[in-house]
The first five atom37 places (N, CA, C, CB, O) and aatype in JSON, in Angstrom:
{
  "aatype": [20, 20, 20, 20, 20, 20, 20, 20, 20, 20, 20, 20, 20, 20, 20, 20, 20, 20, 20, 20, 20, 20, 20, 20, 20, 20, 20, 20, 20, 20, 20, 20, 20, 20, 20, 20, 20, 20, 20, 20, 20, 20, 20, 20, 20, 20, 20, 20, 20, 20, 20, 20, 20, 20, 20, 20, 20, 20, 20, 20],
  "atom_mask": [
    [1, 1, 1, 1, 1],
    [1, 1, 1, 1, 1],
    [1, 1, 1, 1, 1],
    [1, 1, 1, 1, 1],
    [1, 1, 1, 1, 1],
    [1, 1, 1, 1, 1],
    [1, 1, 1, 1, 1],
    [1, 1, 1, 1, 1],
    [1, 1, 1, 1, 1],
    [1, 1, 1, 1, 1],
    [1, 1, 1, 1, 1],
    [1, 1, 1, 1, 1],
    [1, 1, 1, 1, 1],
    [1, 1, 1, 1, 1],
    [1, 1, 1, 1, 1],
    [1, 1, 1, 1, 1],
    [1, 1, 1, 1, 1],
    [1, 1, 1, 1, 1],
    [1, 1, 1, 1, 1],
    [1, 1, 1, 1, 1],
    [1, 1, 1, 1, 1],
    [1, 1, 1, 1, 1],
    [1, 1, 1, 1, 1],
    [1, 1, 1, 1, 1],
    [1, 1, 1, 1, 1],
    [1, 1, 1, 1, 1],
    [1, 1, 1, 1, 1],
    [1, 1, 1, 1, 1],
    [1, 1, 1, 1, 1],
    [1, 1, 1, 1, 1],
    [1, 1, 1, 1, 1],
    [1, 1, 1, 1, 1],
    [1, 1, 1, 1, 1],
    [1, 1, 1, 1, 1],
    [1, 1, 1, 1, 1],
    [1, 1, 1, 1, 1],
    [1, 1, 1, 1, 1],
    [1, 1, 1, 1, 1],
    [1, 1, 1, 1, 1],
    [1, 1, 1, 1, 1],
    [1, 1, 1, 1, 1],
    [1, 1, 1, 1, 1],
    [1, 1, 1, 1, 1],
    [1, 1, 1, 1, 1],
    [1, 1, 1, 1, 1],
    [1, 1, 1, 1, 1],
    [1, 1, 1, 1, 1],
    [1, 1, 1, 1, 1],
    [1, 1, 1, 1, 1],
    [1, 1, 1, 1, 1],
    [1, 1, 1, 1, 1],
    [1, 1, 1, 1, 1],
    [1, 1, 1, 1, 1],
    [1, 1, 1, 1, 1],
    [1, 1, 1, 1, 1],
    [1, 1, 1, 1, 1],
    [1, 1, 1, 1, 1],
    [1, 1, 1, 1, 1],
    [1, 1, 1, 1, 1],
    [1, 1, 1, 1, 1]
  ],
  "atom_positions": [
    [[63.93, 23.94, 49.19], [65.25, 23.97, 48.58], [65.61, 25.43, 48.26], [65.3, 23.08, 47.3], [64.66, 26.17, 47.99]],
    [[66.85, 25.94, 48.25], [66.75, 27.54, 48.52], [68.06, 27.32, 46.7], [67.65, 28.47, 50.88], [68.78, 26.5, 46.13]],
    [[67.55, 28.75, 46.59], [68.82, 28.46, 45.58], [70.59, 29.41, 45.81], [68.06, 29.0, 43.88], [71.02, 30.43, 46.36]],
    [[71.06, 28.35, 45.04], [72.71, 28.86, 45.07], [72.81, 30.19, 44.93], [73.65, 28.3, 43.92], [72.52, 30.86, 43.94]],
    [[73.52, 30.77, 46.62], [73.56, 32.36, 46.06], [74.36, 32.66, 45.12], [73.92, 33.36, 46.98], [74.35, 33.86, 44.87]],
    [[75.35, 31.8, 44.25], [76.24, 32.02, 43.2], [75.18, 32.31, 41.78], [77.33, 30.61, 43.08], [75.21, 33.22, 40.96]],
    [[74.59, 31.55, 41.86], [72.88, 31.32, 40.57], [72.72, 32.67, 40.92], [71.03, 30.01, 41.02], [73.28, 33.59, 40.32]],
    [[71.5, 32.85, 42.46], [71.38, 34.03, 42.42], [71.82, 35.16, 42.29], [71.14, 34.1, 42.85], [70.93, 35.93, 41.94]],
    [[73.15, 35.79, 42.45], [74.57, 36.59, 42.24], [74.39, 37.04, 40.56], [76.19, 35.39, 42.56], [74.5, 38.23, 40.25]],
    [[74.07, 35.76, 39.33], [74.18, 36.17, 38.42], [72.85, 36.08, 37.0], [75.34, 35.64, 38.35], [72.9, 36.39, 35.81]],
    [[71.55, 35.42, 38.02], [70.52, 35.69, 37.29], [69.56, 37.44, 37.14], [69.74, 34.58, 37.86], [69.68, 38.32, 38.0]],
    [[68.92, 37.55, 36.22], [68.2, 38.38, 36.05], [67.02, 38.83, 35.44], [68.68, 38.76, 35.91], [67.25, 38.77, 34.23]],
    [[65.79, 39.28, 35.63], [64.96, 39.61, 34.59], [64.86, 39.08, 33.18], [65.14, 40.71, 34.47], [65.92, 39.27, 32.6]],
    [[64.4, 38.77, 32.79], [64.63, 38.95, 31.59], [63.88, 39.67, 30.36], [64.79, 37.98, 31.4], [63.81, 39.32, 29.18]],
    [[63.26, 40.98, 31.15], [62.36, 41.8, 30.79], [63.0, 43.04, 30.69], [61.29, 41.78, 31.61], [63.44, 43.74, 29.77]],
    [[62.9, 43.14, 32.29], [64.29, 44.49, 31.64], [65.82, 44.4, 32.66], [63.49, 46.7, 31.99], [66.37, 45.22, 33.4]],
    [[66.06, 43.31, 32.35], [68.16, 42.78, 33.18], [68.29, 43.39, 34.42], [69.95, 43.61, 32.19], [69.34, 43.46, 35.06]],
    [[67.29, 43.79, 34.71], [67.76, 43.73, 36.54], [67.41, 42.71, 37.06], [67.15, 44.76, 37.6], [66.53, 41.95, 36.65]],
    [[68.33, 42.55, 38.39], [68.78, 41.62, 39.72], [67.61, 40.97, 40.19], [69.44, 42.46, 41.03], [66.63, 41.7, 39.99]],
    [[67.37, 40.09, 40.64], [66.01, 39.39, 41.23], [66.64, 38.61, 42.23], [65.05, 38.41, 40.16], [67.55, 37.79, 42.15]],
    [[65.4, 39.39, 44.05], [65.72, 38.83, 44.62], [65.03, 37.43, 45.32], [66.03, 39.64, 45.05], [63.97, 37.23, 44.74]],
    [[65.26, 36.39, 46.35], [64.67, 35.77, 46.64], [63.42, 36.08, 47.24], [65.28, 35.25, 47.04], [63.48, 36.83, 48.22]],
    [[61.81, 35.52, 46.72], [60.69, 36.21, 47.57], [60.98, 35.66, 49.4], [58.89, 35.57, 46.83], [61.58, 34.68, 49.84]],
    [[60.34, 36.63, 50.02], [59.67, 35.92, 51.11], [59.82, 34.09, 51.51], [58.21, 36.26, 50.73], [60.71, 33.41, 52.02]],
    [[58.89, 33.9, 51.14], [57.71, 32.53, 50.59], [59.15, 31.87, 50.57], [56.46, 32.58, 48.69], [59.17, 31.03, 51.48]],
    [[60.73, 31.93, 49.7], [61.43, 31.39, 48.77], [60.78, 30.22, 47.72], [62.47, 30.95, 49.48], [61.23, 29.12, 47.39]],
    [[59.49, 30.97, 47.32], [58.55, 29.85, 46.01], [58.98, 31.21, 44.68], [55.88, 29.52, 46.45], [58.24, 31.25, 43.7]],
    [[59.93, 32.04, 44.76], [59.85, 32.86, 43.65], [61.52, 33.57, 43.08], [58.72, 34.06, 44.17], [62.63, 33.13, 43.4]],
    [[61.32, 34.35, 42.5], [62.32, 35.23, 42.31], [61.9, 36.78, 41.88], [63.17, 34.61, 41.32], [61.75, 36.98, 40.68]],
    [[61.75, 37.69, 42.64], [61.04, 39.16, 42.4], [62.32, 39.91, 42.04], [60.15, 39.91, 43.86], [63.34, 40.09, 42.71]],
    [[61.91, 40.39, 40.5], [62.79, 41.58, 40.09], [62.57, 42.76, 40.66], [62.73, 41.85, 38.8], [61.48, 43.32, 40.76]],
    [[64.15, 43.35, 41.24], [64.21, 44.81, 41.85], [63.38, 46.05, 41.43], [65.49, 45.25, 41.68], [63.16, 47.03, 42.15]],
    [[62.76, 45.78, 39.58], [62.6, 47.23, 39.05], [61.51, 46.53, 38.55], [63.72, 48.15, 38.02], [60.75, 47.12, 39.32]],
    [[60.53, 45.56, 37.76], [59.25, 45.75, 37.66], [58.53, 44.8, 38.62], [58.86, 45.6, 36.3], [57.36, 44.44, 38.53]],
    [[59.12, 44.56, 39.26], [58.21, 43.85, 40.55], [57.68, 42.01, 40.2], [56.44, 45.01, 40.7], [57.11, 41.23, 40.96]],
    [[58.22, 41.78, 38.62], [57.5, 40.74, 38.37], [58.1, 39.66, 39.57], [57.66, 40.32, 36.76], [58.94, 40.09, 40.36]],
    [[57.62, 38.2, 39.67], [58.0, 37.31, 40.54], [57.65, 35.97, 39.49], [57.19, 37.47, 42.09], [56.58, 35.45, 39.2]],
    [[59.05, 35.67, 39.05], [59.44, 34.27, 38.38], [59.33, 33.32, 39.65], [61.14, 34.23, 37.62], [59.75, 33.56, 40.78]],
    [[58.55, 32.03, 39.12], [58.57, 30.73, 40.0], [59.35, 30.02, 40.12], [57.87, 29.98, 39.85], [60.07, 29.83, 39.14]],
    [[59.57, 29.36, 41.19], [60.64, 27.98, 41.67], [60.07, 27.52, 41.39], [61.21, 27.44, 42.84], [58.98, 28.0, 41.72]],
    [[59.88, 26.02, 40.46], [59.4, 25.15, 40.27], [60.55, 23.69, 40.54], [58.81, 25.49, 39.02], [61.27, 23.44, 39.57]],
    [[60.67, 23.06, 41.41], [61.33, 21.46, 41.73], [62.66, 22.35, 41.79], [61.2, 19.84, 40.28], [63.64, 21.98, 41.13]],
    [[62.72, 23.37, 42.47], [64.31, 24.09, 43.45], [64.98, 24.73, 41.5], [66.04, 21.98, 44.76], [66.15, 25.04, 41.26]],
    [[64.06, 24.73, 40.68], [64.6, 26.07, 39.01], [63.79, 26.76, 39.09], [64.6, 25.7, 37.16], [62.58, 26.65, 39.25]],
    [[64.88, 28.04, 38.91], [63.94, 29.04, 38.62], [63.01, 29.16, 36.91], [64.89, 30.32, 38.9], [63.55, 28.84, 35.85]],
    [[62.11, 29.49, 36.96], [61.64, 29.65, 35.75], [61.83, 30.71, 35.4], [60.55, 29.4, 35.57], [61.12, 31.54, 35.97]],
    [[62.83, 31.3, 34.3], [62.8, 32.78, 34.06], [62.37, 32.98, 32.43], [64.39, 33.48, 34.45], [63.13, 33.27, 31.5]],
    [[61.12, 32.77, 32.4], [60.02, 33.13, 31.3], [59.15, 34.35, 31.58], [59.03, 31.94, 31.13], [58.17, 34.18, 32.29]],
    [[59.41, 35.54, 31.1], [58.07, 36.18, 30.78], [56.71, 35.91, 31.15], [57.97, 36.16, 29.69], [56.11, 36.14, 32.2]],
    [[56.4, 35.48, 30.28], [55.23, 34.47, 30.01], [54.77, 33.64, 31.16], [55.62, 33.5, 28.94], [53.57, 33.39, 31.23]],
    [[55.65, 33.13, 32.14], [54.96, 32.48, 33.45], [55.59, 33.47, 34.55], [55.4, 30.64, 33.76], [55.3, 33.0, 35.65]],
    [[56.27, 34.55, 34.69], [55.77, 35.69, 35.77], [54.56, 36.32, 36.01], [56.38, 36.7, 35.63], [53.72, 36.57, 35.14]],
    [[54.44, 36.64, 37.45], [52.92, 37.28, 37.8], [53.64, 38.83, 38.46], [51.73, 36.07, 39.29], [54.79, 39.06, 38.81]],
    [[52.52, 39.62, 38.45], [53.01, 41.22, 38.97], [52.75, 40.82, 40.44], [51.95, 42.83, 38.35], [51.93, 40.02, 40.88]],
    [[53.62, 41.57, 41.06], [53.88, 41.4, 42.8], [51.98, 41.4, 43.22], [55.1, 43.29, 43.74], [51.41, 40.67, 44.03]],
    [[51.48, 42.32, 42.49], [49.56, 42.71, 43.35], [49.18, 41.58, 42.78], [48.25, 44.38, 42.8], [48.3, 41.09, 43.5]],
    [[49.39, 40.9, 41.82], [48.45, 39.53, 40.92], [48.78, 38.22, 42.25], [49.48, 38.9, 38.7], [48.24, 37.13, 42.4]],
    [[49.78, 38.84, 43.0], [49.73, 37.51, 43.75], [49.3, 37.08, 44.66], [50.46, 37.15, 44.0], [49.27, 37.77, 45.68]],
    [[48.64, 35.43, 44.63], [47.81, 35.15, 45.53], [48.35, 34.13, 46.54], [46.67, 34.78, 44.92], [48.74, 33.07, 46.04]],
    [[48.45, 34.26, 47.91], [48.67, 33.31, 49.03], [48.13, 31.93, 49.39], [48.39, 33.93, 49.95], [48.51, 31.37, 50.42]]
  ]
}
């Protein structure tokens, strides 16, 4: 399930408010400036802190 580029257009970080784009994979959302990658979980994004991983923490 891919998400609404309108969603995407106006979500962001919420670490430090930059843009996040769709990963690869489309299982994520990777912010432009610290690299974190928020999960799709059932086609939502999860945009928690707390359940982002750093782009190198991630495993295939």
């Amino acid at each position: 399930m891919d998400i609404d580029p309108q969603l995407l257009e106006i979500l962001a970080c919420p670490l430090c408010k930059e843009s996040v784009e769709l990963t690869e994979d489309k299982k994520g959302l990777k912010c432009v400036k610290c690299k974190r990658i928020y999960p799709i979980k059932d086609g939502i994004p999860v945009m928690l802190i707390e359940e982002a991983i750093m782009e190198d923490e991630k495993k295939d």
